[in-house]
C-alpha positions in Angstrom: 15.1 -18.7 -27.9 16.0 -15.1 -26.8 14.6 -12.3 -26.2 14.3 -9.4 -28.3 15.6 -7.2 -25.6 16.6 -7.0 -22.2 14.2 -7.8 -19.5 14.0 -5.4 -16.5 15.6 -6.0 -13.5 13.5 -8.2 -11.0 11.2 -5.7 -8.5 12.2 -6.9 -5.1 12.1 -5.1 -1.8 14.6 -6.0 1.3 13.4 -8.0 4.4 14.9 -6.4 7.4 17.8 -7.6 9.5 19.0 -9.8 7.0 20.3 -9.6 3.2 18.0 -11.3 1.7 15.2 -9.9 -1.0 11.3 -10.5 -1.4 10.8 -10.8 -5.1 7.7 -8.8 -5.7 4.9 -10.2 -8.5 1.6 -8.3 -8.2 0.9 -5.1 -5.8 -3.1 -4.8 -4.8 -4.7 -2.2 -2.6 -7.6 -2.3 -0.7 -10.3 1.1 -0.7 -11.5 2.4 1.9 -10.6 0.3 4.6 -10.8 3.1 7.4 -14.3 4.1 8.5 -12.7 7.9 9.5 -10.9 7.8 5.6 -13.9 6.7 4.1 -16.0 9.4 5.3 -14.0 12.1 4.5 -13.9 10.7 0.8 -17.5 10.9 0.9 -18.7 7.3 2.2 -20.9 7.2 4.6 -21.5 2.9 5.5 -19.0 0.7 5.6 -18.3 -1.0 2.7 -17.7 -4.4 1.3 -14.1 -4.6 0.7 -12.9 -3.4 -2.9 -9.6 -3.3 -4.8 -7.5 -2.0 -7.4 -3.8 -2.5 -8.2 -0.7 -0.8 -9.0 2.6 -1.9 -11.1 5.2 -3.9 -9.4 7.7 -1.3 -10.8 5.7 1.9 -8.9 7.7 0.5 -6.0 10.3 2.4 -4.1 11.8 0.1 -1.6 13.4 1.9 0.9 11.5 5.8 0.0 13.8 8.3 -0.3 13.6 10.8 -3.2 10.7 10.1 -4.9 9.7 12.9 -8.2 6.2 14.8 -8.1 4.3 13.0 -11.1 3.3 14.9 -13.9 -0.3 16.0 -14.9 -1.6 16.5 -11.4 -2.3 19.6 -9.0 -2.9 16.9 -6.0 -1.0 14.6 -5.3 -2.1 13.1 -1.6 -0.5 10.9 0.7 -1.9 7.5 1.9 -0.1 5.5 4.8 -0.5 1.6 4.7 0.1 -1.3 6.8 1.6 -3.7 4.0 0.9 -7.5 4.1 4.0 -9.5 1.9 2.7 -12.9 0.7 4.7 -16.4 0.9 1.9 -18.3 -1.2 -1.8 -18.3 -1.9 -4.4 -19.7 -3.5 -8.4 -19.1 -4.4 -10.9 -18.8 -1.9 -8.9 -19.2 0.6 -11.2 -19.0 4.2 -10.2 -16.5 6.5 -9.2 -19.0 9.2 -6.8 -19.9 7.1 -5.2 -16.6 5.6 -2.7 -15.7 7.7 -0.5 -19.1 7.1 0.5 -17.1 4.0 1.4 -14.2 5.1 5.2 -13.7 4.7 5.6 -10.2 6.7 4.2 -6.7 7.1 6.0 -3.3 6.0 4.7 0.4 5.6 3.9 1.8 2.3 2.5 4.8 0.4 -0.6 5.1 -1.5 0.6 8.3 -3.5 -2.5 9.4 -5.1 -3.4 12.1 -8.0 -6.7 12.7 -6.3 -7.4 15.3 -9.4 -7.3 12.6 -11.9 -8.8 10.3 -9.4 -11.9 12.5 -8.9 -12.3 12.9 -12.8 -11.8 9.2 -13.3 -14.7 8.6 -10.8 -16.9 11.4 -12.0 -17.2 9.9 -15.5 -17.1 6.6 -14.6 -13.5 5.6 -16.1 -10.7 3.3 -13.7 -8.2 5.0 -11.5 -5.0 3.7 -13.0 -3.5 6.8 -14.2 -4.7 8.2 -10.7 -3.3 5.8 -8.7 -0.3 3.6 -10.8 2.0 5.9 -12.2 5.9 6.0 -11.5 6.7 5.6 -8.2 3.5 5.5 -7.1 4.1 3.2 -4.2 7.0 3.7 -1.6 7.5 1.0 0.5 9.9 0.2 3.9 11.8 -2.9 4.6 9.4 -6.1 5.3 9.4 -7.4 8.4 9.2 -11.3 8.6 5.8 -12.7 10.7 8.9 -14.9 12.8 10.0 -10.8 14.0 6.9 -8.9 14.5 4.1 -11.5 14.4 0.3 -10.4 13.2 -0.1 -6.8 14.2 -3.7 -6.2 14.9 -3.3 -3.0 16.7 -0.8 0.3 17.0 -0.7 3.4 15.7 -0.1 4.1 12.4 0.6 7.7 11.3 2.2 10.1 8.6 4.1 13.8 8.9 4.2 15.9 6.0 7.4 18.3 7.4 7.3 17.1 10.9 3.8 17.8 11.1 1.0 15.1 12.0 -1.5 14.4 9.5 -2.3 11.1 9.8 -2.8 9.4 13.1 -4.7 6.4 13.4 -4.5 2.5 14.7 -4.6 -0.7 13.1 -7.9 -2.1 14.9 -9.8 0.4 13.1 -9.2 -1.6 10.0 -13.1 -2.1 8.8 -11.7 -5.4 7.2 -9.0 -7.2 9.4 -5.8 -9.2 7.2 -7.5 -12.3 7.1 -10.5 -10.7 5.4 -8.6 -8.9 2.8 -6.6 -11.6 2.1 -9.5 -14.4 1.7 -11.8 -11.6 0.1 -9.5 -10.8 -2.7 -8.8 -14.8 -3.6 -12.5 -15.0 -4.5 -11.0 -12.4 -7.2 -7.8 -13.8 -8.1 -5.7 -16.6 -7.1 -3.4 -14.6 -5.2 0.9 -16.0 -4.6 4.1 -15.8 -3.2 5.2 -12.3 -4.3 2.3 -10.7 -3.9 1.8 -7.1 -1.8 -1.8 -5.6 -0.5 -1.8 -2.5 0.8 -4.4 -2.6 3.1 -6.0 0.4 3.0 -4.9 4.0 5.2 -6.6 6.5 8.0 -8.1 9.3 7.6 -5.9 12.6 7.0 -4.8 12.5 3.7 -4.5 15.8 2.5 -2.6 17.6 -0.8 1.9 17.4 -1.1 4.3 19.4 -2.9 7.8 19.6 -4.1 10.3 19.8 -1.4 8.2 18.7 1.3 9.1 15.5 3.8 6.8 12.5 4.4 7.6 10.3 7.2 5.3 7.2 8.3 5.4 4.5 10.5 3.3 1.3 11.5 3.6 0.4 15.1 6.2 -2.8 15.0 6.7 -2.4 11.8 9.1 0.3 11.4 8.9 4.0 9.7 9.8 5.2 6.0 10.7 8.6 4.6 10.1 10.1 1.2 11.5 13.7 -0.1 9.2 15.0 -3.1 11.7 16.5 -5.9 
């Protein structure tokens, strides 16, 4: 048996400090996870945790230049705290969640909040708003053994050296654990898999040519040039 063409290369992103590579299988995000974010997207109570996903090849390990997508006129920035799975399961308790956490790294939500808007207005899904090429630039993962569970810290994004988003991890309205044994009454979640759990308020509108820098306290920074 072959197959009929090439497969693509493996989606992996490089754990820090060492050479080795965490093979990527699904990529989840969690809405609204920030009380401040979801109030200035028009929420008002906080929320029973709720998720959507992106392709495994909308990954940009290690940022860089990243191109404006097409078809928007708004393309926002979200910063993330990302957790890196080792294994999983279903309905997996809470207690119990963080025993399959691999590592953490920083990511971006890049978001066409034009097409997202429209999406929501008529009822239709976000994908096109929220899983299009290079939708998601992520920074090296950090191994649990390195930086341990990180409940608290700034986390933050510059658009051009400038602050826009400043916030800290214990402002999370659903912690790790929750996400984690939330989504497994979803799907059985496994080693591979990436949730971007959710970012602070301060997103605001990106162009061509401008900076983004991000960081997670303990977790390192990232940096992304729009082309």
């Amino acid at each position: 048996m072959s197959y009929v063409f090439p497969p693509p290369p493996r989606v992996s992103v490089p754990v820090f400090g060492t050479d080795d590579l965490f093979p990527v299988r699904r990529v989840y995000c969690v809405g609204r996870n920030y009380a401040d974010h979801a109030a200035e997207m028009g929420a008002d109570t906080r929320e029973p945790p709720f998720f959507f996903s992106k392709p495994a090849d909308a990954l940009v390990p290690g940022g860089g230049d990243v191109c404006y997508p097409p078809a928007t006129g708004n393309l926002q920035h979200e910063v993330e705290l990302v957790v890196a799975l080792a294994g999983g399961g279903a309905n997996i308790l809470p207690a119990q969640a963080l025993d399959w956490v691999y590592g953490y790294a920083v990511g971006l939500d890049l978001t066409r909040r034009d097409l997202q808007q429209r999406a929501k207005d008529k009822g239709h899904p976000w994908d096109m708003a929220k899983g299009f090429d290079q939708s998601a630039p992520i920074g090296e993962i950090h191994p649990v053994a390195a930086v341990g569970h990180p409940t608290r810290g700034a986390i933050w994004l510059k658009v051009n050296g400038d602050l826009r988003q400043s916030g800290d991890l214990e402002q999370m309205s659903w912690k790790v654990a929750e996400v984690i044994a939330n989504l497994s009454t979803y799907v059985a979640l496994a080693a591979g898999d990436l949730i971007f759990t959710g970012t602070p308020a301060g997103v605001s509108a990106v162009v061509r040519g401008e900076v983004l820098t991000a960081g997670v306290a303990g977790v390192g920074e990232l940096a992304v040039r729009l082309v």
